[in-house]
VEXDREN-2710 file (C-alpha; in Angstrom, 1 decimal):
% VEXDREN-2710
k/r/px/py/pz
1/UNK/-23.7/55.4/-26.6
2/UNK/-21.7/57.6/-28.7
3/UNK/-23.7/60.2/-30.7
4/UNK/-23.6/59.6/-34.4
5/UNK/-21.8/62.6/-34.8
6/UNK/-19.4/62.4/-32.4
7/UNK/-16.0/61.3/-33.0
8/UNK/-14.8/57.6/-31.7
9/UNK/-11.9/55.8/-31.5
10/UNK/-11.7/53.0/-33.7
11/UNK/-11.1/50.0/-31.7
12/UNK/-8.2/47.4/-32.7
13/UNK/-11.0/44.9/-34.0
14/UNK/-11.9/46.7/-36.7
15/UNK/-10.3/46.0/-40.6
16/UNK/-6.9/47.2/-41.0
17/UNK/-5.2/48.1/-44.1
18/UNK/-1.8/48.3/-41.9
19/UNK/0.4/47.5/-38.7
20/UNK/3.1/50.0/-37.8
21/UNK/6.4/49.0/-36.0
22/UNK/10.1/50.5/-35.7
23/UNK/12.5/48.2/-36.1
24/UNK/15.1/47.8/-32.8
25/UNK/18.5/49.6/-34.0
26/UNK/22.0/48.7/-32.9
27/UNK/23.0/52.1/-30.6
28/UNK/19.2/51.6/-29.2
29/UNK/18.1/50.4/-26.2
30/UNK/17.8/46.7/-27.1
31/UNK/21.4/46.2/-28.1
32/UNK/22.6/44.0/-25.3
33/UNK/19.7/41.5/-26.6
34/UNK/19.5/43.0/-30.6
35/UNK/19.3/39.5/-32.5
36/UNK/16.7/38.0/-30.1
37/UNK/15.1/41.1/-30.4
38/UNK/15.4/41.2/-34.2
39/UNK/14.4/37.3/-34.4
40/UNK/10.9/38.4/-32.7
41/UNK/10.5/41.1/-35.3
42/UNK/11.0/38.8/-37.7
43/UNK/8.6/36.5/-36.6
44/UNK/5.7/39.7/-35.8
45/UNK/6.8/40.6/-39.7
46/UNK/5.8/37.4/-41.7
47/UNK/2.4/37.3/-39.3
48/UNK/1.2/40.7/-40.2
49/UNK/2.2/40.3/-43.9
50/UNK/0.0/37.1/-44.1
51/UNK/-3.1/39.3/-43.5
52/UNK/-2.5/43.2/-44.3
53/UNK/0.2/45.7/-45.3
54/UNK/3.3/46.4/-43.1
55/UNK/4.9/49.8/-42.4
56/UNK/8.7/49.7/-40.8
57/UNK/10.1/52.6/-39.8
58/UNK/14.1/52.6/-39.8
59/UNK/16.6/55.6/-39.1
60/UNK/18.2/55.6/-42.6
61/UNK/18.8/54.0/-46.0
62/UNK/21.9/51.6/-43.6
63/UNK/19.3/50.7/-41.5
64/UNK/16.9/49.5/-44.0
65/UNK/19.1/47.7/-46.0
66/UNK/19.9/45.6/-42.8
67/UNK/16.6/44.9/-42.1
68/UNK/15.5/44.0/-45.5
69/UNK/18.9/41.6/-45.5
70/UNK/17.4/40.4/-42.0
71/UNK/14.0/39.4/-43.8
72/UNK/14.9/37.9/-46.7
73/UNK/17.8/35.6/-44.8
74/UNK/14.6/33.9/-42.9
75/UNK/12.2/33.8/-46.0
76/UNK/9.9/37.5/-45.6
77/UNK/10.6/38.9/-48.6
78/UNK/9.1/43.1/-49.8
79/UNK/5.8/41.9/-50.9
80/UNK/3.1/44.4/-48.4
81/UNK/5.8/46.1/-46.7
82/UNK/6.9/50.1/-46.6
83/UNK/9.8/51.4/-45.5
84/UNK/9.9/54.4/-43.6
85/UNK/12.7/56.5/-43.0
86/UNK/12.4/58.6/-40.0
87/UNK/14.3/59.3/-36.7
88/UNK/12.4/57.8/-33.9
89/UNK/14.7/57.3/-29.6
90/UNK/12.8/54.4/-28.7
91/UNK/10.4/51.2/-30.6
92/UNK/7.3/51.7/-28.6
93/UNK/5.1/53.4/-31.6
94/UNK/1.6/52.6/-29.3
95/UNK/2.3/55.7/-27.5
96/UNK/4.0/57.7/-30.2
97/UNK/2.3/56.7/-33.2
98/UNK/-1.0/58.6/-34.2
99/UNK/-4.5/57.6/-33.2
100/UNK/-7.2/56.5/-35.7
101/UNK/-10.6/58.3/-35.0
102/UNK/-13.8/57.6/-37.2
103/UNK/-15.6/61.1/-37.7
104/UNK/-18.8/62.0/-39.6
105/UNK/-16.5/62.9/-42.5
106/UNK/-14.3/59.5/-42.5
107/UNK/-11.2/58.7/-41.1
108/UNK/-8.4/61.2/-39.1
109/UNK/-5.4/61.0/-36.7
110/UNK/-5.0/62.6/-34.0
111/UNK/-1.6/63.6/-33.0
112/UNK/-1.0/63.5/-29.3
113/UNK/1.8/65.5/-27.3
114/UNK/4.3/62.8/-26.2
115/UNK/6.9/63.3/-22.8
116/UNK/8.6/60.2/-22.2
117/UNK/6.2/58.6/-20.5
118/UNK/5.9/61.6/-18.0
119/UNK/9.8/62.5/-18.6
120/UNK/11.2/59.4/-17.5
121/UNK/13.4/59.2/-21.0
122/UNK/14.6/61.0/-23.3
123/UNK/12.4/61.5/-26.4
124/UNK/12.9/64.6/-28.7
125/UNK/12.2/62.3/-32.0
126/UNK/9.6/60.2/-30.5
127/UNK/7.7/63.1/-29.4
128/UNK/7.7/64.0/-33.1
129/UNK/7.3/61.0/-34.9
130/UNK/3.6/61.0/-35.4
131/UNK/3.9/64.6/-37.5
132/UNK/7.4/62.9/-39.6
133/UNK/5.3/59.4/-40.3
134/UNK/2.2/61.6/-41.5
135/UNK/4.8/63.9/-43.4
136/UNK/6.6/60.8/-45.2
137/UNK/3.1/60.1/-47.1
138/UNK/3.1/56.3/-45.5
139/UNK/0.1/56.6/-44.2
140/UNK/-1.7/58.4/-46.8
141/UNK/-3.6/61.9/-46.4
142/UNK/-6.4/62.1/-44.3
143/UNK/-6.5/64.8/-42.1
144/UNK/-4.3/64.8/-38.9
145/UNK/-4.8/67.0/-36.2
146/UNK/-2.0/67.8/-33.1
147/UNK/-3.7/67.9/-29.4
148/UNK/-2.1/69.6/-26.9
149/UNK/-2.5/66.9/-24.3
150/UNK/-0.2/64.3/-23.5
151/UNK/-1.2/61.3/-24.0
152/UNK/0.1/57.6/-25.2
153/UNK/-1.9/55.1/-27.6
154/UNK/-1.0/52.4/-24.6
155/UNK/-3.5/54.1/-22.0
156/UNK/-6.6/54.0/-23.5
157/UNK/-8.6/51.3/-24.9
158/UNK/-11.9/51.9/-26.9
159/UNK/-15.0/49.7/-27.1
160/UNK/-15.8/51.8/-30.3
161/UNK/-19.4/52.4/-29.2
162/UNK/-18.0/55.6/-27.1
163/UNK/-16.9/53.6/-24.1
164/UNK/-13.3/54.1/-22.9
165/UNK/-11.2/52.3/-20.6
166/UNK/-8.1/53.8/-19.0
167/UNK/-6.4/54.0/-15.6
168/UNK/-6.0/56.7/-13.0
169/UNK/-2.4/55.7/-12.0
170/UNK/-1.8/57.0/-15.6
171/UNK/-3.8/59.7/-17.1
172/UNK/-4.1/61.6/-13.6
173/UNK/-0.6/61.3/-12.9
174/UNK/0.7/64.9/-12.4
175/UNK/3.6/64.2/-14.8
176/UNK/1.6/63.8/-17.5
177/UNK/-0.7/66.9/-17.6
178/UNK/-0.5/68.6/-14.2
179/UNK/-2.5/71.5/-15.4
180/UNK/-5.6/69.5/-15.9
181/UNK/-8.1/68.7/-13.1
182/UNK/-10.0/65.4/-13.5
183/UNK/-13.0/67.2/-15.3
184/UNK/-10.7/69.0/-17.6
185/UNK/-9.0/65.4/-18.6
186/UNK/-12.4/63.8/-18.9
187/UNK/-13.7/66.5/-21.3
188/UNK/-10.7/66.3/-23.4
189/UNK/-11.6/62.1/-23.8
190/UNK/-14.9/63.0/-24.8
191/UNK/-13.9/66.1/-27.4
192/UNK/-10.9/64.0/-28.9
193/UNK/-12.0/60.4/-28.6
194/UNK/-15.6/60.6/-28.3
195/UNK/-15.5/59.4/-25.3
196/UNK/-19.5/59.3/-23.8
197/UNK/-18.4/57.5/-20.5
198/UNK/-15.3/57.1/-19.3
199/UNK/-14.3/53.4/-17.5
200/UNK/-11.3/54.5/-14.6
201/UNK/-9.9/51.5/-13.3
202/UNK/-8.1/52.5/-9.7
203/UNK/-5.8/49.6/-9.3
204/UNK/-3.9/47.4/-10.9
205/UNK/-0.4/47.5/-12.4
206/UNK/2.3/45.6/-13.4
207/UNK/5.2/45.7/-11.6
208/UNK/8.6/47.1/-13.3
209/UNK/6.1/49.3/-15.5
210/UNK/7.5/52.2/-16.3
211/UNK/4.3/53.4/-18.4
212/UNK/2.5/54.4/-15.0
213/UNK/-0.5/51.6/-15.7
214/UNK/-0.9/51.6/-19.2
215/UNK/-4.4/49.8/-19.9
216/UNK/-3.4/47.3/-22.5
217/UNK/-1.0/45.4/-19.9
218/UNK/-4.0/45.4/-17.5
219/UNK/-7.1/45.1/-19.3
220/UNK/-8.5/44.9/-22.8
221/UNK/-12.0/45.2/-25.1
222/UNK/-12.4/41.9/-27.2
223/UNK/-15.4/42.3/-28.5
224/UNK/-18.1/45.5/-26.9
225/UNK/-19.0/43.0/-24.4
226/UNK/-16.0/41.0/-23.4
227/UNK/-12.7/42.4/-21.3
228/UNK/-9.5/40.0/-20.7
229/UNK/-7.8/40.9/-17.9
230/UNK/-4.3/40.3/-15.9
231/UNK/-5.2/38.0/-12.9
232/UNK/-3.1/37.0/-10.1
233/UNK/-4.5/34.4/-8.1
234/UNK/-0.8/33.7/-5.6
235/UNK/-1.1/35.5/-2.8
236/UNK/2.3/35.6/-2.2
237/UNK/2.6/37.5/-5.0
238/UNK/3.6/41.5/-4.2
239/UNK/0.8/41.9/-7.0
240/UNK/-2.1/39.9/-5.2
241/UNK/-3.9/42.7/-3.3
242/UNK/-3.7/45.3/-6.2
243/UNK/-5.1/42.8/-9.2
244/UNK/-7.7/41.5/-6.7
245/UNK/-9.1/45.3/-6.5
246/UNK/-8.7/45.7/-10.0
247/UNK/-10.8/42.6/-10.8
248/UNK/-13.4/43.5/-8.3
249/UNK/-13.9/47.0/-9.6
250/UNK/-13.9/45.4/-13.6
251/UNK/-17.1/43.3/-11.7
252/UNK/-18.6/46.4/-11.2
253/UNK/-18.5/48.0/-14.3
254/UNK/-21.3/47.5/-16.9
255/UNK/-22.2/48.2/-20.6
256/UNK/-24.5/51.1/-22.0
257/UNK/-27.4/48.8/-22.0
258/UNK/-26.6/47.7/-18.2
259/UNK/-25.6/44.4/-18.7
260/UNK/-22.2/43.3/-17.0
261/UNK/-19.4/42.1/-19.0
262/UNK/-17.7/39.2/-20.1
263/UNK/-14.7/39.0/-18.0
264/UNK/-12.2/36.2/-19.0
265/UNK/-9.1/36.1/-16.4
266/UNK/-5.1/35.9/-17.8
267/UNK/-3.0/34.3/-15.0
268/UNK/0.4/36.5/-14.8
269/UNK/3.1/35.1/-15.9
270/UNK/5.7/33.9/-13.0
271/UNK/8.0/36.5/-12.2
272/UNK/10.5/37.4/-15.0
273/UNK/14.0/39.8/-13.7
274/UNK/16.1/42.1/-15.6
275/UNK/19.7/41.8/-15.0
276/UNK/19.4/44.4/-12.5
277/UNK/17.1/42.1/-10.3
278/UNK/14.1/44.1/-11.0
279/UNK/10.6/42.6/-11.9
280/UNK/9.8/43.1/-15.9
281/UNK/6.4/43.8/-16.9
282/UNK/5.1/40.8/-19.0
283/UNK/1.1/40.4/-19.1
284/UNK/-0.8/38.4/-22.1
285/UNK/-3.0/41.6/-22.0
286/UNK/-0.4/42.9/-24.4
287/UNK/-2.3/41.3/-27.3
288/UNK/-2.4/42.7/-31.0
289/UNK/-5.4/41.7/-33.0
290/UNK/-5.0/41.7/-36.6
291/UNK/-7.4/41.2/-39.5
292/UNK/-8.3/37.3/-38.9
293/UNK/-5.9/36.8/-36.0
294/UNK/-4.4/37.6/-32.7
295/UNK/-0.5/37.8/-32.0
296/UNK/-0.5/36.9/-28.6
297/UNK/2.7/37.3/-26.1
298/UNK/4.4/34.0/-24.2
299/UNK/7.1/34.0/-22.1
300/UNK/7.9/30.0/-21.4
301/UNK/5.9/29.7/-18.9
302/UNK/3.5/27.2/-17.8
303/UNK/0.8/29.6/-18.2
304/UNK/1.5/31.1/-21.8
305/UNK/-1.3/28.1/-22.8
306/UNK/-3.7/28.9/-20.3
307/UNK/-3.4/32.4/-21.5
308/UNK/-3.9/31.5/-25.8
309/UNK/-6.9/29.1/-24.5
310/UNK/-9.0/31.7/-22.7
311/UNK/-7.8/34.4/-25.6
312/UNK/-9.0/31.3/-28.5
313/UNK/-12.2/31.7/-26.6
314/UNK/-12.7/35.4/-26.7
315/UNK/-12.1/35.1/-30.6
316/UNK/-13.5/32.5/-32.3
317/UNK/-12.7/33.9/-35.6
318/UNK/-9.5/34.5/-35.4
319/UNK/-6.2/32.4/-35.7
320/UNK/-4.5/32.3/-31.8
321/UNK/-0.8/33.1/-32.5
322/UNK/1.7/32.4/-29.7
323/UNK/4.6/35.1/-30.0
324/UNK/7.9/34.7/-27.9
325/UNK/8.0/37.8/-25.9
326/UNK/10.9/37.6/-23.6
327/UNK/13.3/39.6/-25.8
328/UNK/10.9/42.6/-25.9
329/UNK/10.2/42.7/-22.2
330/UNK/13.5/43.0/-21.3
331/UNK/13.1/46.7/-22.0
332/UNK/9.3/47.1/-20.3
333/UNK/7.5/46.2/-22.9
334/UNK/5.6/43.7/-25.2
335/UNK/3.9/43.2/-28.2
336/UNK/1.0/46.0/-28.4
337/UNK/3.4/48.2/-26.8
338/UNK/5.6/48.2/-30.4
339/UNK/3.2/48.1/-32.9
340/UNK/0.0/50.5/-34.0
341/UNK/-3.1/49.5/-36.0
342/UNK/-4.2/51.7/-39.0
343/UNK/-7.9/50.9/-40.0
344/UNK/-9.5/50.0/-43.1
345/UNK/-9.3/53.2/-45.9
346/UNK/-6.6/54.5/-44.6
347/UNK/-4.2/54.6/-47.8
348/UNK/-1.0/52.8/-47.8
349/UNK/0.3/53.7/-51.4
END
């Protein structure tokens, strides 16, 4: 366990005061699909509302009117949102958004270098959008630090008891920080995140990810002693082999005290194709708790209830709420991928 003076990374089941997001924009990425995509925004908007503060980020005055036009058209009026005007290339704020540590002296951020997901895309404003948020006030003042280390909100996950999960497909990829040995990344988890023992899972990873095997579309903390995880039990599936390895190494794994964990299985969705023919990324590991709930992704398929079953189980006391994913994961990603959690104290003005 952690050290009481060490630094930890707050995990997402601790009280909010906010949820970021950046609204999809009509030159972006998601135009091809922009009012299905907005439609699902809409939707994430009135559930984070219900229980905490809001924070949108938009690329100017235009595009805020549009969205708050967009809003109140289906009902979500300003009450608990911010706007926040800043530039920002792409939606996915996970990876670009600052990370929440608890310290002996309260709350800070950490400010992460970000390279388009080892340089795959372009990213000039995303890689900056952490220090413009900060700048902007939204978040309030506590301190915020920049790392020189690249790394996204997306690949790790914390237990918040000094535990953290991540991947070797992504943090010791070369295109991330090709300078850094293994040791050298490990003792930058612990320094920055607090990290007494580091979890590396060595398989696993869905397929038309372009995040090199982010951990939160493979495998997630509930609760200190419970992980859901992507399962594929088809062995015809091109997946079989590597999420049978990944669930046999999660077996393996134990707590600080020794004990092994909860593991509840998520079946994979069946196989959804971009218009290209390639395989898109959708897991129901791409969860977002909330304060007294979980948004949770579907993709209308048989499974999307086995999925919010085995989810209602690992969080009894929280609301289970089905979220229609298929616009987002037509560009790689889902529902924790384009939002950020801000805990508890951490002033939305």
């Amino acid at each position: 366990m952690s050290s009481p003076h060490s630094p930890v990374l707050i995990p997402e089941w601790a009280e909010q005061s906010a949820i970021l997001l950046a609204w999809p924009y009509a030159a972006g990425d998601f135009r091809p699909w922009l009012a299905d995509v907005e439609t699902t925004y809409a939707r994430i908007t009135l559930e984070v509302i219900r229980r905490e503060n809001l924070i949108i980020a938009c690329r100017n005055q235009a595009h805020r009117q549009h969205i708050e036009n967009s809003l109140n058209s289906v009902g979500v009026f300003r009450q608990r949102i911010r706007y926040s005007c800043i530039p920002y290339n792409d939606v996915w704020v996970r990876d670009t958004a600052p990370l929440s540590i608890q310290t002996l002296h309260g709350c800070k951020f950490l400010d992460f270098r970000f390279n388009g997901w080892g340089g795959k895309y372009f990213h000039a404003d995303d890689a900056m959008l952490a220090g413009n948020l900060y700048a902007t006030g939204v978040i309030g003042t506590i301190p915020i630090a920049s790392v020189d280390f690249v790394l996204e909100g997306g690949s790790v996950e914390s237990d918040g008891l000094g535990t953290i999960l991540t991947t070797t497909r992504c943090l010791l990829n070369p295109n991330r920080n090709p300078q850094y040995s293994r040791e050298q990344i490990e003792h930058c988890l612990r320094t920055e995140l607090g990290a007494a023992r580091i979890l590396w899972l060595e398989h696993g990873h869905a397929q038309g990810d372009d995040t090199d095997a982010h951990i939160d579309t493979l495998a997630r903390f509930c609760s200190p002693d419970t992980i859901a995880y992507t399962a594929c039990d088809c062995e015809d599936d091109p997946l079989y082999k590597e999420f049978q390895a990944m669930q046999k190494q999660l077996r393996s794994f134990h707590m600080i005290s020794g004990q092994a964990y909860r593991l509840v299985p998520l079946p994979i969705p069946a196989p959804i194709y971009s218009e290209q023919g390639g395989r898109l990324p959708a897991t129901y590991a791409n969860f977002l708790i909330l304060n007294e709930a979980v948004l949770v992704p579907i993709y209308n398929d048989p499974a999307d209830g086995i999925a919010l079953q085995r989810l209602s189980a690992c969080f009894p006391d929280r609301e289970i709420v089905a979220i229609d994913c298929v616009p987002l994961i037509r560009q790689y990603g889902s529902l924790h991928c384009m939002t950020m959690q801000f805990p508890a104290g951490v002033g939305v003005p």
